[in-house]
TORLUMLO-239546 format. One record per atom (N, C-alpha, C): atom name; y, z, x; residue in three letters. Coordinates in steps of 0.1 Angstrom, whole numbers, plus 2048, in hexadecimal, padded with zeros to 3 digits. Example, Ala and Ser with C-alpha at 12.3 -4.5 7.8 and 13.67 -1.06 7.14 Angstrom:
REM residues 2
@atome: N north: 7C7 up: 84E east: 884 residu: ala
@atome: CA north: 7D3 up: 84E east: 87B residu: ala
@atome: C north: 7DF up: 84E east: 884 residu: ala
@atome: N north: 7EA up: 847 east: 880 residu: ser
@atome: CA north: 7F5 up: 847 east: 889 residu: ser
@atome: C north: 800 up: 84F east: 881 residu: ser
END
This chain:
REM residues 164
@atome: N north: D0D up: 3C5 east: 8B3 residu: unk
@atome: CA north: D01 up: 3CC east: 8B7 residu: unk
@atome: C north: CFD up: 3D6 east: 8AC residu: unk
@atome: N north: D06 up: 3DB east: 8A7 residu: unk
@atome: CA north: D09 up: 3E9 east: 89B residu: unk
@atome: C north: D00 up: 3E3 east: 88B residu: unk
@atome: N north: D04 up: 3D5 east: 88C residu: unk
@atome: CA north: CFE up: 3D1 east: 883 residu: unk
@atome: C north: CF0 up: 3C9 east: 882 residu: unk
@atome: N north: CEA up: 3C3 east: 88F residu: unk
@atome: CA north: CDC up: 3C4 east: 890 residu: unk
@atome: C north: CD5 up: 3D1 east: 892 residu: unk
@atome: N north: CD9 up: 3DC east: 898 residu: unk
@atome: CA north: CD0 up: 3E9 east: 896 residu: unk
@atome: C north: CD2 up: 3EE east: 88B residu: unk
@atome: N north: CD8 up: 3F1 east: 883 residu: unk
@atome: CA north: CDF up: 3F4 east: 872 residu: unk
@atome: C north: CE1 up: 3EC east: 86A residu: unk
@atome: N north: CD9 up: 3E2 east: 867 residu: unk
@atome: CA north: CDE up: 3D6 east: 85B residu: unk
@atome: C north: CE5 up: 3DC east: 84D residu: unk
@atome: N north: CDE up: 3EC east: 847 residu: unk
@atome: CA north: CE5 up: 3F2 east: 83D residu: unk
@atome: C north: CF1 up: 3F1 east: 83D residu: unk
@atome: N north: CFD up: 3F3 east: 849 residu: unk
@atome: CA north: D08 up: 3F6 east: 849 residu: unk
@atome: C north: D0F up: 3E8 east: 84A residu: unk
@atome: N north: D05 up: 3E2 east: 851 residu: unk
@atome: CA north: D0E up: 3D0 east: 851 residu: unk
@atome: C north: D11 up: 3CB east: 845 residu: unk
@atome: N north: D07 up: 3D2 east: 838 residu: unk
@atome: CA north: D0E up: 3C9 east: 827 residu: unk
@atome: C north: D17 up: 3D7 east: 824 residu: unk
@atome: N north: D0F up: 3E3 east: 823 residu: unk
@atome: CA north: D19 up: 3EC east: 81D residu: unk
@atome: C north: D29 up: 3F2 east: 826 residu: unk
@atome: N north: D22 up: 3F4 east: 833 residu: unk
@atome: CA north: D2F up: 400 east: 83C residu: unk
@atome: C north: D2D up: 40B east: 836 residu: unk
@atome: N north: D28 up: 412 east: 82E residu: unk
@atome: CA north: D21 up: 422 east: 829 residu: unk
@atome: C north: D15 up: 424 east: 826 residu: unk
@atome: N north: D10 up: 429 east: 829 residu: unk
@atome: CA north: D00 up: 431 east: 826 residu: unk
@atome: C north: D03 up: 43C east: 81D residu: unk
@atome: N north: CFA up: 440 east: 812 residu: unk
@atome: CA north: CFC up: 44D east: 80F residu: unk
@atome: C north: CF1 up: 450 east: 813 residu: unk
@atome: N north: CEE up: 45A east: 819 residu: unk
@atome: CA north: CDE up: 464 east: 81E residu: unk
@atome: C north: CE0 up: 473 east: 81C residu: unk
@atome: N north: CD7 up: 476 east: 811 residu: unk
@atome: CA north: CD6 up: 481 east: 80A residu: unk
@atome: C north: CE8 up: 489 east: 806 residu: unk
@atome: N north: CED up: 48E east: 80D residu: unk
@atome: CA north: CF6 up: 493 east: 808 residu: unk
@atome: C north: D07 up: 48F east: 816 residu: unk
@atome: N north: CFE up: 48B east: 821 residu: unk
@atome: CA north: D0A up: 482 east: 82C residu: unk
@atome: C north: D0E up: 475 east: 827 residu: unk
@atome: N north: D1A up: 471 east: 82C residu: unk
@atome: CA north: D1B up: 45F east: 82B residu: unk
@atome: C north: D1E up: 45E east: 83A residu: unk
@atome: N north: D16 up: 455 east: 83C residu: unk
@atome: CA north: D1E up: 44F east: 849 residu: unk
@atome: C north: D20 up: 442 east: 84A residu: unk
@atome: N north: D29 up: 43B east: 851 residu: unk
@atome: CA north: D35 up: 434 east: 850 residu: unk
@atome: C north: D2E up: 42A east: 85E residu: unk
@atome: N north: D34 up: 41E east: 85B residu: unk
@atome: CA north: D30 up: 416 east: 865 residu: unk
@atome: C north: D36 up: 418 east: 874 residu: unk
@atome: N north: D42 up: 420 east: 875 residu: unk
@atome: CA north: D46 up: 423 east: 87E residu: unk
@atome: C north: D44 up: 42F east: 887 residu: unk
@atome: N north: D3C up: 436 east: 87B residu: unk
@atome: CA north: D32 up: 441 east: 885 residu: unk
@atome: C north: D25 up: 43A east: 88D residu: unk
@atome: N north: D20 up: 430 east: 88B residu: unk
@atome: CA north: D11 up: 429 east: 88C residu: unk
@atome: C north: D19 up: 421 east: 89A residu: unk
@atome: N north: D25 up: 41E east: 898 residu: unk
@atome: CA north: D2F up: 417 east: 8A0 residu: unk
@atome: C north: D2D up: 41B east: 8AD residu: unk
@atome: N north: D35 up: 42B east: 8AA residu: unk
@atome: CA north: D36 up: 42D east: 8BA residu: unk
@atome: C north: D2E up: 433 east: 8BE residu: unk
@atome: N north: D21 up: 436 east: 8B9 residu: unk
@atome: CA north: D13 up: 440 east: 8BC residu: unk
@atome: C north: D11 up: 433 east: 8C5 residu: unk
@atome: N north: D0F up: 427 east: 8C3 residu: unk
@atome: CA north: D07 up: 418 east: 8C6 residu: unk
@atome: C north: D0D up: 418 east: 8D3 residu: unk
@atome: N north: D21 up: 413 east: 8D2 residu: unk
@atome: CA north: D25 up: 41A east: 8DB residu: unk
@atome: C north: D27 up: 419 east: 8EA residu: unk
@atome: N north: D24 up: 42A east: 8E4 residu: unk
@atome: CA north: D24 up: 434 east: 8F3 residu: unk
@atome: C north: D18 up: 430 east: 8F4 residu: unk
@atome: N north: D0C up: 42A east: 8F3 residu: unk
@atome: CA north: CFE up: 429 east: 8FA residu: unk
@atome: C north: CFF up: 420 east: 8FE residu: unk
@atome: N north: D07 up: 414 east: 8FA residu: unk
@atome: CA north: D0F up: 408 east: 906 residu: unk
@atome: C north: D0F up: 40A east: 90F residu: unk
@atome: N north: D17 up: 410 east: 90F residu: unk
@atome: CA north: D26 up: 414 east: 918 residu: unk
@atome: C north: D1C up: 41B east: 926 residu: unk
@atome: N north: D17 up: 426 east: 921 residu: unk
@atome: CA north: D14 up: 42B east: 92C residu: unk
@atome: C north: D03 up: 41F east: 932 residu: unk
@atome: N north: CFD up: 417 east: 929 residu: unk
@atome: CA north: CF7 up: 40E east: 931 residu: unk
@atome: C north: CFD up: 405 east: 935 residu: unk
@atome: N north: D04 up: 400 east: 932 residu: unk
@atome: CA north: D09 up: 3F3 east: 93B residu: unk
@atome: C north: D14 up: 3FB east: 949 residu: unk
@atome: N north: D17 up: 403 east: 94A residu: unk
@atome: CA north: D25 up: 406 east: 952 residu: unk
@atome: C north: D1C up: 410 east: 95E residu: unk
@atome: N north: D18 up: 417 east: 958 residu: unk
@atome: CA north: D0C up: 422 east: 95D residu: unk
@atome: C north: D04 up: 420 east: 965 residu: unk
@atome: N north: CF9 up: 41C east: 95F residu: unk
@atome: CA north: CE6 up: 41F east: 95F residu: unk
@atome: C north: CE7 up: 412 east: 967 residu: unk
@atome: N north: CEB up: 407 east: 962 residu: unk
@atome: CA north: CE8 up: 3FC east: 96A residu: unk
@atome: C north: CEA up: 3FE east: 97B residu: unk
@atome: N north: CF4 up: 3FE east: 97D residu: unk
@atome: CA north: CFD up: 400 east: 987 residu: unk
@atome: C north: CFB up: 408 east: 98F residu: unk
@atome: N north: CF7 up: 415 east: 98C residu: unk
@atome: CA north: CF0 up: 41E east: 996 residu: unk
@atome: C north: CE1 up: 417 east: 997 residu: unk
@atome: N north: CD8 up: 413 east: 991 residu: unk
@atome: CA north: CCC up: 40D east: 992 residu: unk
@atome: C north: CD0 up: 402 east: 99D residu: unk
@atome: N north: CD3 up: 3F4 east: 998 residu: unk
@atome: CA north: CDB up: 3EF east: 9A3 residu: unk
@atome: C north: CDB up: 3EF east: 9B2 residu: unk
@atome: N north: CE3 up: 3FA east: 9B4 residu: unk
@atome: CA north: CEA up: 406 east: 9BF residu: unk
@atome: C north: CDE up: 409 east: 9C9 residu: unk
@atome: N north: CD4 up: 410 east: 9BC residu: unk
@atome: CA north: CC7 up: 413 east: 9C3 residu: unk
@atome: C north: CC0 up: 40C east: 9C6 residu: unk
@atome: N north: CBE up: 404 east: 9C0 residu: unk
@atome: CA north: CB2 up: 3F4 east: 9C4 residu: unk
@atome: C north: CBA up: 3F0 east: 9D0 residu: unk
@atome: N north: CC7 up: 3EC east: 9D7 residu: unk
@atome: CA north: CCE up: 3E3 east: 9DC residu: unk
@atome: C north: CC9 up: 3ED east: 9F1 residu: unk
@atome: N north: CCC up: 3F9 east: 9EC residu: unk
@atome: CA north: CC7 up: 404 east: 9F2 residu: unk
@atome: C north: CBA up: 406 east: 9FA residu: unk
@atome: N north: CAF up: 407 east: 9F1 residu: unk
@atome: CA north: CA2 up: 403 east: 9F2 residu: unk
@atome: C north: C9F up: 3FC east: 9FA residu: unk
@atome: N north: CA2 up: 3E8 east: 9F3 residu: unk
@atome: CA north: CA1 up: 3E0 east: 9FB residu: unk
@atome: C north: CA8 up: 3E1 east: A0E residu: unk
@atome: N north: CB6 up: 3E7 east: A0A residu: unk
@atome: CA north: CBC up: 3E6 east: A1C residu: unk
@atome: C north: CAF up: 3F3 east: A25 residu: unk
@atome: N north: CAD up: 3FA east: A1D residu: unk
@atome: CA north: CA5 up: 404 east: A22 residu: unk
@atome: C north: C9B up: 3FF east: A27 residu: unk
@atome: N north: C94 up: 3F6 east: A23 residu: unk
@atome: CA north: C84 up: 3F2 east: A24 residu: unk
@atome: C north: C8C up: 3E9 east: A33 residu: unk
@atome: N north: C95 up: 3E2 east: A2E residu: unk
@atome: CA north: C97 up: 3D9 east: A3A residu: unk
@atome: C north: C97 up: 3E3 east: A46 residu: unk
@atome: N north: CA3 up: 3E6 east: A47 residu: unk
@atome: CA north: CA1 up: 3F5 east: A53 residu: unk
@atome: C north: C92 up: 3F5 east: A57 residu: unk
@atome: N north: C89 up: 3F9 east: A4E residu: unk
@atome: CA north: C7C up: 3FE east: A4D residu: unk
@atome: C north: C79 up: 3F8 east: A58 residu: unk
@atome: N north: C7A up: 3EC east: A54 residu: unk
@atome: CA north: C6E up: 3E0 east: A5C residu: unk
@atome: C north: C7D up: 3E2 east: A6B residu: unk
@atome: N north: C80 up: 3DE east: A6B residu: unk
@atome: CA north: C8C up: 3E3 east: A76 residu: unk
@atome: C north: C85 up: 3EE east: A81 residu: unk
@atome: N north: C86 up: 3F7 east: A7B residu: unk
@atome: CA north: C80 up: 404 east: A80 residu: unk
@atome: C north: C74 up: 402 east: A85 residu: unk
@atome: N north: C6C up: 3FE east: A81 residu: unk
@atome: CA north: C5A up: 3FC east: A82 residu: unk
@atome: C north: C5B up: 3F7 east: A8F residu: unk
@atome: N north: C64 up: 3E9 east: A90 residu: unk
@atome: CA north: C64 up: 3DC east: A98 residu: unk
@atome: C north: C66 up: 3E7 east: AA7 residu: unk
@atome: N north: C72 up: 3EF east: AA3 residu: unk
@atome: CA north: C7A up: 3F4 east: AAF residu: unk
@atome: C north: C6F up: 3FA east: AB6 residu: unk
@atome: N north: C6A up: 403 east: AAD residu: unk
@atome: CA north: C5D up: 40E east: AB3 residu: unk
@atome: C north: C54 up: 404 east: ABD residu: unk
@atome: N north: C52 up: 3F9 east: AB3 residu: unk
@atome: CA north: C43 up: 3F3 east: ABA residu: unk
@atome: C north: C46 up: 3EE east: AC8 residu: unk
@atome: N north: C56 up: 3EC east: ACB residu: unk
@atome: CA north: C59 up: 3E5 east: ADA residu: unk
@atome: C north: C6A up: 3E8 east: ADB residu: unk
@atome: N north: C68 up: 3F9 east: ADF residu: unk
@atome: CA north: C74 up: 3FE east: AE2 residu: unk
@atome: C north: C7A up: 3F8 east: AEF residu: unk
@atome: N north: C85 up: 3FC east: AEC residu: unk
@atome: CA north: C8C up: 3F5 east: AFA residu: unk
@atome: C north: C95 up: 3FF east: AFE residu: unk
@atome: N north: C90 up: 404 east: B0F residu: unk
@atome: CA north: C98 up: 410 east: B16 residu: unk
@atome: C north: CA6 up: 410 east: B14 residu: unk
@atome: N north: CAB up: 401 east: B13 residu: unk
@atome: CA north: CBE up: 3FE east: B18 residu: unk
@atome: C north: CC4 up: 407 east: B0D residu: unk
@atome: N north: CBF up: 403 east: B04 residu: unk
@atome: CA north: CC5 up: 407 east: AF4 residu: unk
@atome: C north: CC3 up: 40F east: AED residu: unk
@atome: N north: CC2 up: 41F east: AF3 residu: unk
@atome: CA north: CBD up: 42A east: AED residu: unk
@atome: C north: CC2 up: 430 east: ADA residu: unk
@atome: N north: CCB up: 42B east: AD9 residu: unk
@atome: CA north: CD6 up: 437 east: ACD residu: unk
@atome: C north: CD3 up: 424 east: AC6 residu: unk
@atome: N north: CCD up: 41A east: AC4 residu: unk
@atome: CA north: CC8 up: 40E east: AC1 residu: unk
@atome: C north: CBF up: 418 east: AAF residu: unk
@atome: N north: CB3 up: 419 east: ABC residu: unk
@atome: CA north: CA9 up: 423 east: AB2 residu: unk
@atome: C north: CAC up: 42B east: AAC residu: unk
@atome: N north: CB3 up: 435 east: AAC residu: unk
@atome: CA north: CB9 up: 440 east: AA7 residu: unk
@atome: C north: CC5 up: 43D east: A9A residu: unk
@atome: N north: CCB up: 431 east: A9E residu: unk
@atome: CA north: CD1 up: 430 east: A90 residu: unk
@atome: C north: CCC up: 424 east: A88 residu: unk
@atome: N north: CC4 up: 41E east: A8C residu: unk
@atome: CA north: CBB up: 414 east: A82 residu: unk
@atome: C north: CB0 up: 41F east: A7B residu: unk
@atome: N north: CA9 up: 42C east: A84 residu: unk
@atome: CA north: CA1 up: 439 east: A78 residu: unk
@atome: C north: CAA up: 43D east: A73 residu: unk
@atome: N north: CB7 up: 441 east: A73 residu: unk
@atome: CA north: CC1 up: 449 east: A6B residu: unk
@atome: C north: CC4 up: 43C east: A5D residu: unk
@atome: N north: CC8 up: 437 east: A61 residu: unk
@atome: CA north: CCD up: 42A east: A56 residu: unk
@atome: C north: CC1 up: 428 east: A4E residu: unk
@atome: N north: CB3 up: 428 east: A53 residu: unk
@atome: CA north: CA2 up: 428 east: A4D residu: unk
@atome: C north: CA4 up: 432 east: A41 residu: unk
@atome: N north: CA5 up: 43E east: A49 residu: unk
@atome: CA north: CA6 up: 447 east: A3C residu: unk
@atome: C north: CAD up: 44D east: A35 residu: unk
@atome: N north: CBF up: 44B east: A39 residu: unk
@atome: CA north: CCD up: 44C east: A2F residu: unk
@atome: C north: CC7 up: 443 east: A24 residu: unk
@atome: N north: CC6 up: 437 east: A29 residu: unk
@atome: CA north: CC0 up: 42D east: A19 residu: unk
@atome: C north: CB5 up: 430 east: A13 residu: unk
@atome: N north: CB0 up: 434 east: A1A residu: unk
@atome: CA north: CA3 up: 437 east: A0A residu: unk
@atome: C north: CA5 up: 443 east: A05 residu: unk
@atome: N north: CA3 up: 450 east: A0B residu: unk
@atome: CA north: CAF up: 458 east: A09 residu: unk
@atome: C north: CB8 up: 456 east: 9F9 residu: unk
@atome: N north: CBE up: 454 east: 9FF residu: unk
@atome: CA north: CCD up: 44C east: 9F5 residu: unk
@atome: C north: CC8 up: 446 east: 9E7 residu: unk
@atome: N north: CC3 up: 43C east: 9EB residu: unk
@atome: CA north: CBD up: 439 east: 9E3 residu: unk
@atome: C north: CB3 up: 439 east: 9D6 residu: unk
@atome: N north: CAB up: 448 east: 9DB residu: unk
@atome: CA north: C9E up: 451 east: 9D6 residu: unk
@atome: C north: CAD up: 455 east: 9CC residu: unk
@atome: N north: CB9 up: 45D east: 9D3 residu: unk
@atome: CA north: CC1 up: 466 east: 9CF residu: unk
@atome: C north: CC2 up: 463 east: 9C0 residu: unk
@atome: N north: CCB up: 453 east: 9C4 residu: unk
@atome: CA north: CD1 up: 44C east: 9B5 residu: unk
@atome: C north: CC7 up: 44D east: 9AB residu: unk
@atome: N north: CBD up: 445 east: 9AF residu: unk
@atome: CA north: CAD up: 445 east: 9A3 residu: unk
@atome: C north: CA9 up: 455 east: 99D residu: unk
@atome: N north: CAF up: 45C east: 9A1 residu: unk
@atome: CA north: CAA up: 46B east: 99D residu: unk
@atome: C north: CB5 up: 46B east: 994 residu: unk
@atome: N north: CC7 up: 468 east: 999 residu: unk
@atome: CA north: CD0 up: 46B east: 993 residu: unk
@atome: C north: CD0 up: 460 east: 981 residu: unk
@atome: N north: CCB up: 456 east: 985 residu: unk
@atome: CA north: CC6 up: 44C east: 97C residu: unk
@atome: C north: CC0 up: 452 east: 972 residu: unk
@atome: N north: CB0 up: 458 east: 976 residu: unk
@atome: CA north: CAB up: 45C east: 971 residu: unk
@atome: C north: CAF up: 464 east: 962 residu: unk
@atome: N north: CB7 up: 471 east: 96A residu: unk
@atome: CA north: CBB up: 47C east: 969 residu: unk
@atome: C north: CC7 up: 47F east: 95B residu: unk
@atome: N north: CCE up: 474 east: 95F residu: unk
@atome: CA north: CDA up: 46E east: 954 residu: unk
@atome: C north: CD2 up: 465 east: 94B residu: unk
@atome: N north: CCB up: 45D east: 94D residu: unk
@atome: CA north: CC6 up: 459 east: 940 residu: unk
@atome: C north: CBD up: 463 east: 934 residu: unk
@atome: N north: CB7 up: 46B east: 93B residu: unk
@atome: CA north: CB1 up: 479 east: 933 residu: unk
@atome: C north: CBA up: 480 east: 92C residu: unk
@atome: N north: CC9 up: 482 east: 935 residu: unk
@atome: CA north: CCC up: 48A east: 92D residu: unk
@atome: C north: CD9 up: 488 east: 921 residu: unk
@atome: N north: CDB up: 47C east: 925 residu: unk
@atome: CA north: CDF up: 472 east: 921 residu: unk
@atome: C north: CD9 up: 472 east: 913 residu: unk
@atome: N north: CCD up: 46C east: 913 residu: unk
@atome: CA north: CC6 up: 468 east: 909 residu: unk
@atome: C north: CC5 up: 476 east: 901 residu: unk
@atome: N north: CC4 up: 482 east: 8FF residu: unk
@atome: CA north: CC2 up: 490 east: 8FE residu: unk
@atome: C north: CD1 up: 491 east: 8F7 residu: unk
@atome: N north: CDA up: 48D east: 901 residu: unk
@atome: CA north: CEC up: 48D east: 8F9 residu: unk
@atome: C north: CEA up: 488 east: 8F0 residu: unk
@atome: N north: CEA up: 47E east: 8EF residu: unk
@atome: CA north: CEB up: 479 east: 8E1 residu: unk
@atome: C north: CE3 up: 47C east: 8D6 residu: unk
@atome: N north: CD2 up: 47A east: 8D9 residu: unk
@atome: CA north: CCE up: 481 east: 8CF residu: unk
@atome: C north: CD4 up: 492 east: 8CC residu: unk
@atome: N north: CD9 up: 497 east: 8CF residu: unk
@atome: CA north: CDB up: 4A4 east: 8CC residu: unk
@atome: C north: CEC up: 4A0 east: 8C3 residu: unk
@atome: N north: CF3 up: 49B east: 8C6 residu: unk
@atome: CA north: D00 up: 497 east: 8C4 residu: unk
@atome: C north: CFB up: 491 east: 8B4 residu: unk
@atome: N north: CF3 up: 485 east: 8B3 residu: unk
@atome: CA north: CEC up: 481 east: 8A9 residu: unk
@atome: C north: CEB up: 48C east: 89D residu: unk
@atome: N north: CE4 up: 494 east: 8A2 residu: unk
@atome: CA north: CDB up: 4A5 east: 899 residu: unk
@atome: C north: CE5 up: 4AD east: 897 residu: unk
@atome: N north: CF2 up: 4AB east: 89F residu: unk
@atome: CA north: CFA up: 4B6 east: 89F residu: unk
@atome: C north: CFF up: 4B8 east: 894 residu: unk
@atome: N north: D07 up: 4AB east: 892 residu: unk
@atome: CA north: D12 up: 4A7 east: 88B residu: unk
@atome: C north: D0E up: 4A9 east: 87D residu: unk
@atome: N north: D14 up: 4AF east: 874 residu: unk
@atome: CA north: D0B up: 4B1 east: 861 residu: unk
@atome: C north: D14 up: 4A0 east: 85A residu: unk
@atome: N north: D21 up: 49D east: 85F residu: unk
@atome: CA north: D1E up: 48F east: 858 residu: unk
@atome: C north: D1A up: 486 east: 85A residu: unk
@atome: N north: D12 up: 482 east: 864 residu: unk
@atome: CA north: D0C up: 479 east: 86A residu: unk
@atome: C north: CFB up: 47D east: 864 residu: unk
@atome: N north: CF6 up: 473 east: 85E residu: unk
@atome: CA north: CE8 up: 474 east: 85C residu: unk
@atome: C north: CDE up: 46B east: 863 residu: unk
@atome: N north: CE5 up: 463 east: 86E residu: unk
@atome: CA north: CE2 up: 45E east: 877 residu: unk
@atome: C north: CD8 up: 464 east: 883 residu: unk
@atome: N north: CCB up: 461 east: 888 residu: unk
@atome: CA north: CC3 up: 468 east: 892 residu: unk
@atome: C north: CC1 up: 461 east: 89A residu: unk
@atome: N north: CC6 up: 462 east: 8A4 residu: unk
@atome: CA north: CC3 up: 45E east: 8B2 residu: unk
@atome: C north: CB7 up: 463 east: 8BB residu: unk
@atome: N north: CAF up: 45B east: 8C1 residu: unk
@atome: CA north: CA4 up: 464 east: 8C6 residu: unk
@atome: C north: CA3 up: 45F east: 8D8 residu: unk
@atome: N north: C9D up: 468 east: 8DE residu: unk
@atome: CA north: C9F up: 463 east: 8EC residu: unk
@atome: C north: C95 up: 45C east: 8EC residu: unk
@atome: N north: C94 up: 44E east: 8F0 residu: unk
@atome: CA north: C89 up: 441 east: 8F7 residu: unk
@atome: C north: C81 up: 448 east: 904 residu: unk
@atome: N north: C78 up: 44B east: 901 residu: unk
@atome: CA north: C69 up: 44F east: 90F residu: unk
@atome: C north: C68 up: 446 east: 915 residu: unk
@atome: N north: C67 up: 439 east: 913 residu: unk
@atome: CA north: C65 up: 42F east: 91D residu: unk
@atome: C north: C6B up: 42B east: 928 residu: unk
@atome: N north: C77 up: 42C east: 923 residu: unk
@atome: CA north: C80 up: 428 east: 92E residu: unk
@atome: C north: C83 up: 433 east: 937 residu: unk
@atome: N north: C7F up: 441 east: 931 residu: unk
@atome: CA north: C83 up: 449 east: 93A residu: unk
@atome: C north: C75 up: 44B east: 940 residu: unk
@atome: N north: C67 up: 44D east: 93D residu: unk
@atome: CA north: C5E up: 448 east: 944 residu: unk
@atome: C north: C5F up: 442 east: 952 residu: unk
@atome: N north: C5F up: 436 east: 94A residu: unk
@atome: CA north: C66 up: 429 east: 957 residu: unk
@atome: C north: C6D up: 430 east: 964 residu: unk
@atome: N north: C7A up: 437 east: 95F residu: unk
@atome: CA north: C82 up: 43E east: 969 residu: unk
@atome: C north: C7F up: 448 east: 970 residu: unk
@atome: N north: C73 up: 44D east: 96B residu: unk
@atome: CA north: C70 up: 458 east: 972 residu: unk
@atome: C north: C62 up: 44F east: 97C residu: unk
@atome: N north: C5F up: 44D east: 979 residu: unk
@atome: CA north: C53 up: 444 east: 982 residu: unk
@atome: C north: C57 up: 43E east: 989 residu: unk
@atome: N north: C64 up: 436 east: 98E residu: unk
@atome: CA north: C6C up: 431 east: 995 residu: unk
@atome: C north: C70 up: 43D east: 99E residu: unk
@atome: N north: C78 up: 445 east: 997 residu: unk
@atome: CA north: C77 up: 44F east: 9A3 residu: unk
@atome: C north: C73 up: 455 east: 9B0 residu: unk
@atome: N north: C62 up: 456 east: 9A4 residu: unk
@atome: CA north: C57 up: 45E east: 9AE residu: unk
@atome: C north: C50 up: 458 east: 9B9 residu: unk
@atome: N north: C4F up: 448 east: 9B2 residu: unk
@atome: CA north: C4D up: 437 east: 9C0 residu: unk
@atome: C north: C57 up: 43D east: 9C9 residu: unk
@atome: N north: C63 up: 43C east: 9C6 residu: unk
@atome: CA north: C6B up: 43D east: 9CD residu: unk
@atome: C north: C6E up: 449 east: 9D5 residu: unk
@atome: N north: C68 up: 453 east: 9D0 residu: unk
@atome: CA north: C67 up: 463 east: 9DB residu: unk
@atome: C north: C5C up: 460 east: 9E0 residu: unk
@atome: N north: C52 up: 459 east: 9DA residu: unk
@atome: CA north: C47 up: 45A east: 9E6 residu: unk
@atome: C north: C48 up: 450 east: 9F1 residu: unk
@atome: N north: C4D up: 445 east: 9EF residu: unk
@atome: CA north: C4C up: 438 east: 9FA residu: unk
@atome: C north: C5A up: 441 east: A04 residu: unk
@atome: N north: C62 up: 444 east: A02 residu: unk
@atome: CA north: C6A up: 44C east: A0C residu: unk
@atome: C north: C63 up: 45C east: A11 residu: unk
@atome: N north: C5B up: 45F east: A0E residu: unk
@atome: CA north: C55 up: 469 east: A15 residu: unk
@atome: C north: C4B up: 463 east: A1E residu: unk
@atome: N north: C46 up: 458 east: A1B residu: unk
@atome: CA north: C35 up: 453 east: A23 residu: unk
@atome: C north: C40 up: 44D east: A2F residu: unk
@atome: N north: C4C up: 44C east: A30 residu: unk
@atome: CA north: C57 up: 443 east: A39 residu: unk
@atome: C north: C4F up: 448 east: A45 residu: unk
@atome: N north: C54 up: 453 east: A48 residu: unk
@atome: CA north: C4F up: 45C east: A58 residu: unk
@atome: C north: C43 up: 455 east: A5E residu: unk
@atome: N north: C38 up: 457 east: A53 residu: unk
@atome: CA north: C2B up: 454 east: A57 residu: unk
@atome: C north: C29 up: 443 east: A59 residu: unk
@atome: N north: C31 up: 440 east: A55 residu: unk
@atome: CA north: C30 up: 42C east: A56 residu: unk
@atome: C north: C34 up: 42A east: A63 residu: unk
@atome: N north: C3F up: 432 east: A68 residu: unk
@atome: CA north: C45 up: 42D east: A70 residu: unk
@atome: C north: C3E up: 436 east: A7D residu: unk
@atome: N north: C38 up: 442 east: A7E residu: unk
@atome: CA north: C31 up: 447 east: A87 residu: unk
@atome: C north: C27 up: 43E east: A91 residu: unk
@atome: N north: C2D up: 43D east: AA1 residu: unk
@atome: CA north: C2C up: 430 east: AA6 residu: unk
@atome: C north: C18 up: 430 east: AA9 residu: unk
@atome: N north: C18 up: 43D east: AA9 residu: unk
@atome: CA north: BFF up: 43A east: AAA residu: unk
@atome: C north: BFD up: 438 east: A99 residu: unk
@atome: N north: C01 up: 438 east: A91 residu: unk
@atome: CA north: BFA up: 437 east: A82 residu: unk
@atome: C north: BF5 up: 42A east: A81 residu: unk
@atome: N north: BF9 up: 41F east: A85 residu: unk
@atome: CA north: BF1 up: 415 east: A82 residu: unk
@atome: C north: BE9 up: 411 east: A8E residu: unk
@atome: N north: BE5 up: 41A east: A99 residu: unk
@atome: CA north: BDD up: 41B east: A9F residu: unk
@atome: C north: BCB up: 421 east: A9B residu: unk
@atome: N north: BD4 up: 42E east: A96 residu: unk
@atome: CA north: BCC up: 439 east: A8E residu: unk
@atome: C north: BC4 up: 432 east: A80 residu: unk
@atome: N north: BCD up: 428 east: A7D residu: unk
@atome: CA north: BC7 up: 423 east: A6D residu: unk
@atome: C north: BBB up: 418 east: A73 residu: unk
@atome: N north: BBE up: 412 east: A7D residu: unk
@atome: CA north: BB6 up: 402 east: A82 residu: unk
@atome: C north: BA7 up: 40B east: A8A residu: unk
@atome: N north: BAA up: 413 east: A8E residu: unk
@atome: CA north: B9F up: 421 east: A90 residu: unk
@atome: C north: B95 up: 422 east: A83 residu: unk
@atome: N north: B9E up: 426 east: A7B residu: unk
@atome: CA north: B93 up: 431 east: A6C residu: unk
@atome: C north: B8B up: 424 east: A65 residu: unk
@atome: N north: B91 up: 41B east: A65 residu: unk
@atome: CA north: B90 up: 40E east: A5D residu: unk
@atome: C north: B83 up: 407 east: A6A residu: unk
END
């Protein structure tokens, strides 16, 4: 991988830049740790959260169903199909923030580790996009768990077939 982002180092293995050298094995483990913590990390909690989401929504529709044609036998029925509704989204908002959160600063680590270092003339910069992406994932995801209440509020789609 070291040597399709760096082809310089794949004929030589040293750079000289201005007055540092750096060594293919500094380019090495900069490349890495940015692996490492995507594949083992980021994925996995994302994952985690998507897998989350999805059981959440199901609950969702669970919940809605229950509301629309409760049944007296089965009181503590309702009560833990809304609790399990919103442990998972919940939960799940959590990871996506925690996601978020680590890839910013993450990305921030390294480039600073990059800057730090005087033999390394290597710059790492943090990617906007992807942390963009992450953060807009987030905020979908703080807002569709906050509108939860109101979805499941048993007059609102009474109220909406009204306004409409």
């Amino acid at each position: 991988m070291t040597n399709n982002l760096f082809p310089t180092f794949a004929i030589n293995g040293t750079k000289l830049n201005g007055t540092s050298q750096v060594t293919a094995s500094d380019v090495h483990d900069l490349v890495a740790t940015a692996l490492e913590l995507q594949k083992q990390i980021f994925i996995s909690i994302l994952a985690g959260a998507s897998f989350l989401f999805m059981v959440g929504v199901v609950f969702l529709f669970l919940l809605k169903r229950n509301n629309a044609k409760p049944n007296p036998d089965k009181p503590r029925r309702n009560a833990i199909i809304r609790r399990g509704t919103y442990g998972l989204l919940y939960l799940s908002t959590a990871l996506v923030f925690a996601t978020a959160l680590s890839t910013t600063e993450t990305a921030g680590a390294l480039q600073f580790a990059s800057r730090a270092t005087s033999s390394s003339s290597i710059l790492m910069h943090a990617g906007r996009t992807i942390q963009v992406l992450q953060w807009m994932a987030f905020g979908f995801s703080t807002l569709f768990t906050m509108t939860v209440p109101i979805l499941v509020a048993p007059g609102i789609v009474q109220t909406l077939k009204e306004i409409v």
